[in-house]
C-alpha positions in Angstrom: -25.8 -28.7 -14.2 -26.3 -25.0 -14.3 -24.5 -24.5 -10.6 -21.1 -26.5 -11.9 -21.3 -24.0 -15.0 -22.4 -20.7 -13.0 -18.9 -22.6 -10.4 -16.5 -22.7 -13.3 -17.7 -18.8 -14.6 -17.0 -17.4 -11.2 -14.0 -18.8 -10.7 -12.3 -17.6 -13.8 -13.8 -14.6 -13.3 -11.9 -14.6 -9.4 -8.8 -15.5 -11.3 -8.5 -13.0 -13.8 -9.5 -10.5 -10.9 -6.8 -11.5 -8.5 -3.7 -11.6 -11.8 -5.6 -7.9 -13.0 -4.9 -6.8 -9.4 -1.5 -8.2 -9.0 -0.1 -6.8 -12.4 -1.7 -3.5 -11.2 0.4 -3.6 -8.1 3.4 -4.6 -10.0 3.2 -1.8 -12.7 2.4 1.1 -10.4 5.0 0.4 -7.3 6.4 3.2 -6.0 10.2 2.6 -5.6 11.9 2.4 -2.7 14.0 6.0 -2.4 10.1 7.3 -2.6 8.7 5.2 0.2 11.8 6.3 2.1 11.6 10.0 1.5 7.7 10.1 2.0 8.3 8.3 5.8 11.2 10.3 6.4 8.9 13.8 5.4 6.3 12.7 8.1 8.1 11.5 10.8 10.2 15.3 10.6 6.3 16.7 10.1 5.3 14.4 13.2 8.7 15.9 15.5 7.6 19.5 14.5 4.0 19.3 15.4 5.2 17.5 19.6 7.5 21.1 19.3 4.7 23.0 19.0 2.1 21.5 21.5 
């Protein structure tokens, strides 16, 4: 009796986890011009550091 209740606990606990992590993820995207600018800034960083060696 005590496992099917401790069962049920956990599992609401999982799911409350799982929608707290995806509304985190939703809320704090970065947008896309960012994630394009931040690759674009270490690939030019990459190309300058091969120059140097």
């Amino acid at each position: 009796m005590a496992a099917k209740i401790w069962k049920k606990v956990l599992l609401f606990v999982l799911i409350i986890a799982c929608l707290f992590n995806v509304i985190n993820k939703l809320v704090h995207k970065a947008s896309m011009k960012e994630e394009v600018s931040a690759s674009a800034q270490y690939v030019m960083e990459q190309q300058e550091a091969n120059k140097q060696k």
